[in-house]
N, C-alpha and C positions, 0 to 999 in steps of 0.2 A: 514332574516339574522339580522336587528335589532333587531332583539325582543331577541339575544341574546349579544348583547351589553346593551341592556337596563336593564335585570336582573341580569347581573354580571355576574364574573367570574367561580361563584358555575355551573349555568346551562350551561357554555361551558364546563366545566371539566365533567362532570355529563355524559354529551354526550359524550365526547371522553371517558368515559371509560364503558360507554356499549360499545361503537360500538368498543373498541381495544379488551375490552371480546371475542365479535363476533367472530371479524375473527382470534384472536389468537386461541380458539377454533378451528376454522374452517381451519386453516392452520400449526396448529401445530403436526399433523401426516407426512405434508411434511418435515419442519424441522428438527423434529426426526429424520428420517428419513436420513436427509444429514447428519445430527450428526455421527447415526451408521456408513456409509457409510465413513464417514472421519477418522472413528477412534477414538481412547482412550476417549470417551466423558464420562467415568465414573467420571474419576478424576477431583474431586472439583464441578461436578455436579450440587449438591447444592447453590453454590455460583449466578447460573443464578436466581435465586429463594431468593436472599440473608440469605445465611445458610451460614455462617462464623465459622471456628473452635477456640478454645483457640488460636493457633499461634496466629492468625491476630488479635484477640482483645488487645494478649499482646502485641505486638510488634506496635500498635497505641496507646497504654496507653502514656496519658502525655506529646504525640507530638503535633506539627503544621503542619498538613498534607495537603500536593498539590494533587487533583487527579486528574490526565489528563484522558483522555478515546481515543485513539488513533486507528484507522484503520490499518494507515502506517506512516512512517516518526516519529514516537514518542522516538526512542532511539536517533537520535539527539536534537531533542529539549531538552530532559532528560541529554546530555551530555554538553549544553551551561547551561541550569539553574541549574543544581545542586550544583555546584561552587559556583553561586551567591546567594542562598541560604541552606547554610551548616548543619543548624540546622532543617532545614524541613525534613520530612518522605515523599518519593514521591512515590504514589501508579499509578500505572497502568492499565488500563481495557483491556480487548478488548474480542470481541462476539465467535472468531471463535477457534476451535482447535487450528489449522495451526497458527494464530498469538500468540496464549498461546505459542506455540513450540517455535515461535521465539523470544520471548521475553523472556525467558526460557534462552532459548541460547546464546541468545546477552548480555540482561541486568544482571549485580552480584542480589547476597542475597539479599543488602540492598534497590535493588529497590523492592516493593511489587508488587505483579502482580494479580490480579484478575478478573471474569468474570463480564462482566459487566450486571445490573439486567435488568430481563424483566421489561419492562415498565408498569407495573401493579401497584396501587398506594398504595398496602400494602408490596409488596417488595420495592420497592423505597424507602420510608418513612423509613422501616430497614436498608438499603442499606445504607441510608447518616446517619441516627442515628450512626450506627457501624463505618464507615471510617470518621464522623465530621470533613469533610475537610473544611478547611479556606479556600481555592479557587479551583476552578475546571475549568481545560484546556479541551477543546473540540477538536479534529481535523478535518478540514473539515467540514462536514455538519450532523453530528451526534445528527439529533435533535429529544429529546425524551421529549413530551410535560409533563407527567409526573412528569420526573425527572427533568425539568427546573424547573415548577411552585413552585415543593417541593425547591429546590435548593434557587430562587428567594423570595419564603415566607421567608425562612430563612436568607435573607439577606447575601447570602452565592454569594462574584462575582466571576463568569463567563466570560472565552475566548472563544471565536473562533479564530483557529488558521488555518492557512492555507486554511483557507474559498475560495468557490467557488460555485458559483451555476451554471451547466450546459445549455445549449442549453434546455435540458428535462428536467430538476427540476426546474428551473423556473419557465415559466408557470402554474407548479403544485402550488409551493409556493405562487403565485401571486394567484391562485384562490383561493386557500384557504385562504386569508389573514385574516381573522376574526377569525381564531384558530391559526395564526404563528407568526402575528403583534407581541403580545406584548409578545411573546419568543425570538422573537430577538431583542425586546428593551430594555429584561432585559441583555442586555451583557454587563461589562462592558468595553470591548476591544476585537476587532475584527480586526485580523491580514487576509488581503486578497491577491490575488495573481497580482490584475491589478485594472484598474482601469475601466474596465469593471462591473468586479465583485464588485468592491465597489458601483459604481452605483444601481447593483440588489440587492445588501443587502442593500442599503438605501430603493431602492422600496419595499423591503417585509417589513422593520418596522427597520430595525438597524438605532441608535443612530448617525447624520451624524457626531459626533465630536466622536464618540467611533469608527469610521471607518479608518484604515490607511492601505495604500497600502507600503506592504511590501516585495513581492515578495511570490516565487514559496520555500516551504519549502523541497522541491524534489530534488532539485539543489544542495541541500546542502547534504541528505541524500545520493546520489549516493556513495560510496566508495570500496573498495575491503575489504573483511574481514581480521580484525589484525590477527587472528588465521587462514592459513588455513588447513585445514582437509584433503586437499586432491590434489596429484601436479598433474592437468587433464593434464599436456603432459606423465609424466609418465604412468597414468592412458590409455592415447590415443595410448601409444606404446604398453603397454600389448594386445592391440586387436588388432595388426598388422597396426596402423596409420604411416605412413609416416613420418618424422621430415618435410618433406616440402611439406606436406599436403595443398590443398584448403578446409579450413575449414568453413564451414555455421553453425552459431548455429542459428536454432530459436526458441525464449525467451517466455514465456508463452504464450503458443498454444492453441488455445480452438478447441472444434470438428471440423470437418471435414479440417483445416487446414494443420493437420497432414500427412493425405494421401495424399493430395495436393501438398505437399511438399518434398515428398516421391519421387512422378514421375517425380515431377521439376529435383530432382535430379539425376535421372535414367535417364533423356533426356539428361539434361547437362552432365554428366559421360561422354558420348560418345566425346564426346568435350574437356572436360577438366576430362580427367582421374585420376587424383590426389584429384579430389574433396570429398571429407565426408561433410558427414552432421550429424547434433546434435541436437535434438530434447528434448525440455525442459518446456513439460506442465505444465499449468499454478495449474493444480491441478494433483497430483502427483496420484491419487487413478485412474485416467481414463486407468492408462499406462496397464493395464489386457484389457481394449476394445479393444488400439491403436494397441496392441501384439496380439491381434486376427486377426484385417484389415491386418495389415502387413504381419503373417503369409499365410493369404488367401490371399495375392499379391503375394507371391511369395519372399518378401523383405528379404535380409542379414543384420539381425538387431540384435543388443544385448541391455539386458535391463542393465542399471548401475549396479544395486542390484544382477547381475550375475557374476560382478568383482572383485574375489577375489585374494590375492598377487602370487596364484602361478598360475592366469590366464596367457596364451602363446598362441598368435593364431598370422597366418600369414598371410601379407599383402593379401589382397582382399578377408579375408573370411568375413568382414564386412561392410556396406556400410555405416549404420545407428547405432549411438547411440541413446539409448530411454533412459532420465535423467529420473529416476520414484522413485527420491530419492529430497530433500526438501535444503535449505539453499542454495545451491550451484551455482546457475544460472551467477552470476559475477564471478563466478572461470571459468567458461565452456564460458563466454564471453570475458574473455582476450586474449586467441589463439587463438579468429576467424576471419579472413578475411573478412566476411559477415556477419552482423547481420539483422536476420526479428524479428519485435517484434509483437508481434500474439493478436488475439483476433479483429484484425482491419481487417480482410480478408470473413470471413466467420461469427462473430458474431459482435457485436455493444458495439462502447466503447472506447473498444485500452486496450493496458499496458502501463507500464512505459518503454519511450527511453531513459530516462534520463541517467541509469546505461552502454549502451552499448556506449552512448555519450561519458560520463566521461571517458571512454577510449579510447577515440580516433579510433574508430571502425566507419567505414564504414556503417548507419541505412537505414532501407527500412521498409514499414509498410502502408499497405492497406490504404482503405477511410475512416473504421471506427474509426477514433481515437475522439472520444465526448469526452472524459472524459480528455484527455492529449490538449485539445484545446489550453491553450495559449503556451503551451510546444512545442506542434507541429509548431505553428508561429514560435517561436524563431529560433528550428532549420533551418525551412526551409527559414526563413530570412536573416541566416548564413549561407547558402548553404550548412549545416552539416545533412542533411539529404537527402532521396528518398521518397514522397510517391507515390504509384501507386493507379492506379482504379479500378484493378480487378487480375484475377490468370496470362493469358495471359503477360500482363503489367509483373507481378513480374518475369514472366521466363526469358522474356528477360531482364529488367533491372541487375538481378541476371546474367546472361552471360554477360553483359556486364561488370560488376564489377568486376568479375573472370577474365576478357582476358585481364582488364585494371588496373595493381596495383596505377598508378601515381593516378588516379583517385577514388582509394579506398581510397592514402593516405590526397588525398584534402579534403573530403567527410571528414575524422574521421579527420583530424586538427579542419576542420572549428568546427567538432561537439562540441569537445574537448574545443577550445575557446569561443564557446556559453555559454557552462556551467559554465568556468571560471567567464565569465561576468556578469551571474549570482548568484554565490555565495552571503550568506550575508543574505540570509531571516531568518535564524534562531535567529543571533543574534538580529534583528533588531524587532523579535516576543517577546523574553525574555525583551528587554527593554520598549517594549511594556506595559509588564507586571507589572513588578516592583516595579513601585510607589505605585501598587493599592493593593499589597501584604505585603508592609511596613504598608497600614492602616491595615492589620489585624493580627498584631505584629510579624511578620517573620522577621526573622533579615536578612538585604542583605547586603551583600559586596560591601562596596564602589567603588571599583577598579575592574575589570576584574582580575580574576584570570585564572589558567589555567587550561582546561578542566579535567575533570574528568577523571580515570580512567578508563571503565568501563569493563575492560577485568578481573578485580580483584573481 
């Protein structure tokens, strides 16, 4: 491991980019693969590969360009700093369809929106040449040795925003530390979510004065959408729903959860007759398997994509809605009495609670929440949450929050006021920022101004 410390930086770079060849090779027929499978992956194709058209070169001609590269959570951050800096072009990344979609849809024209490049060191090198951004937002833990090092040669600074390193990526980053050290010391601000996490990003190599704990950028992103598309109790009447329905929605479902959930509610029914449930995976393409399991159970289930204005069916031909439609999951979480947030039952991780928090809903959500760790604290510190240990666990705690409204309504205040008390991480990332953007002639507004439009 010395010996490449002692040669420099040329023979670490050298190594990782055989060995990223290798296995991007060796695993990019899987990828492909989910590409197809997710859909429209023609459009701007090239952009993963950095193949940019006329538009985007004109439309960065002559700016000071921000590029952030965001997972999730990126359309607020985009909504506190564009304000404060008015005369910047703010480009946007992200890897997947499904986030192209939603960023698409969330953010106007004048935010640019782009794939962000494989990590290969002759697309990168294209990649920043073409978008010449003065500073570059990270979210979370989006580390592409590559396109730091190219970034950092250029004297080009670097956020981490909403940083976190897990239970599981830890350890990883801590052994590798002779390839991550000095990526994460080239940052010049690191926005993290506790002070946990600020801890493990000083052990794997961040700057301890470029480290400040700023909260949970999540907190802030929960909202209902200013536009909505669609009134889900209207939507809930046309398939025979009840107006004083028991409603369960659960929020991004991974396999086998589904059926799971299915029976829970076939048992409970008996009980509480008034009950529906609402079913909202996490990946919208799986809802052709779920509509297979279903039909081979036996289940009274309609897919969204089946609901059309002159749909009319009457109370009890339905039991199950299957959401197999995208954007929508906080509209189908406002009218439910019961929220599960999925992905913590049957696979490892969790989703975000934060959204069914924010309104005041009633949350329950398996053992596996890694990834929502200090989120989970919060809630269930604020008594705004349930988690359980297994499916058994969630039947009853679910019957029990059905027979017991005062207790659903305790459950969503407290959750509700968690997240209040939380607010604040966004602004407190943008000011973060600021100073180190005025060195790279961005003009910023002295004053808070007020948010952005971004419906326009």
């Amino acid at each position: 491991m010395k010996r490449f410390e002692l040669n420099g930086l040329i023979d670490l770079r050298t190594l990782y980019n055989i060995l990223f060849l290798f296995f991007f090779v060796l695993s990019s027929p899987y990828y492909f693969w989910r590409l197809v499978r997710r859909g429209n992956w023609r459009a701007d194709f090239g952009q993963r590969f950095a193949n940019y058209d006329s538009a985007i070169n004109q439309a960065l001609t002559n700016r000071h360009v921000i590029w952030m590269h965001a997972v999730s959570v990126g359309t607020q951050l985009i909504r506190a700093l564009e304000p404060r800096v008015p005369n910047a072009k703010i480009v946007v990344s992200c890897t997947t369809t499904t986030g192209m979609h939603e960023y698409r849809k969330r953010l106007p024209a004048r935010i640019l929106k782009i794939y962000y490049p494989v990590d290969r060191r002759q697309y990168v090198r294209r990649a920043i040449a073409t978008i010449n951004p003065q500073a570059i937002i990270l979210l979370e833990a989006e580390i592409w040795p590559n396109f730091l090092w190219r970034a950092s040669d250029l004297k080009i600074p670097m956020f981490l925003a909403n940083a976190r390193l897990s239970d599981r990526s830890f350890p990883r980053y801590r052994r590798f530390h002779w390839l991550f050290r000095g990526l994460f010391g080239a940052f010049a601000g690191v926005g993290c979510q506790n002070e946990e996490d600020a801890e493990r990003l000083r052990a794997v190599g961040c700057r301890p004065d470029q480290v400040k704990v700023v909260g949970n950028l999540k907190f802030d992103a929960a909202h209902l959408p200013e536009r909505r598309q669609v009134d889900v109790r209207a939507l809930l009447r046309q398939i025979g729903v009840p107006e004083d329905a028991l409603l369960v929605v659960a929020g991004s479902t991974h396999d086998g959860e589904e059926m799971l959930l299915a029976e829970m509610a076939a048992r409970l029914k008996k009980q509480y007759p008034r009950l529906f449930l609402i079913i909202v995976p996490r990946h919208f393409e799986r809802a052709r398997a779920i509509s297979q399991q279903f039909r081979a159970r036996g289940f009274r289930f309609m897919a969204r994509s089946e609901i059309i204005p002159s749909t009319r069916l009457q109370p009890g031909e339905v039991d199950v809605l299957l959401v197999n439609t995208t954007g929508e999951l906080m509209l189908f979480y406002e009218p439910a009495h019961v929220v599960f947030v999925g992905k913590s039952l049957t696979s490892v991780g969790g989703q975000n609670p934060i959204e069914p928090a924010s309104l005041g809903k009633p949350v329950i959500f398996g053992p596996n929440m890694q990834n929502f760790h200090d989120i989970v604290r919060i809630l269930l510190k604020h008594n705004g949450a349930v988690q359980v240990k297994d499916a058994a666990e969630l039947e009853r705690v679910l019957g029990e929050l059905l027979g017991d409204p005062a207790r659903r309504a305790g459950l969503g205040g407290q959750a509700a006021a968690a997240v209040t008390e939380n607010l604040g991480a966004v602004e407190r990332t943008v000011e973060m920022m600021l100073p180190h953007l005025r060195t790279r002639g961005i003009y910023v507004v002295p004053d808070r101004a007020p948010p952005a439009n971004l419906a326009t």
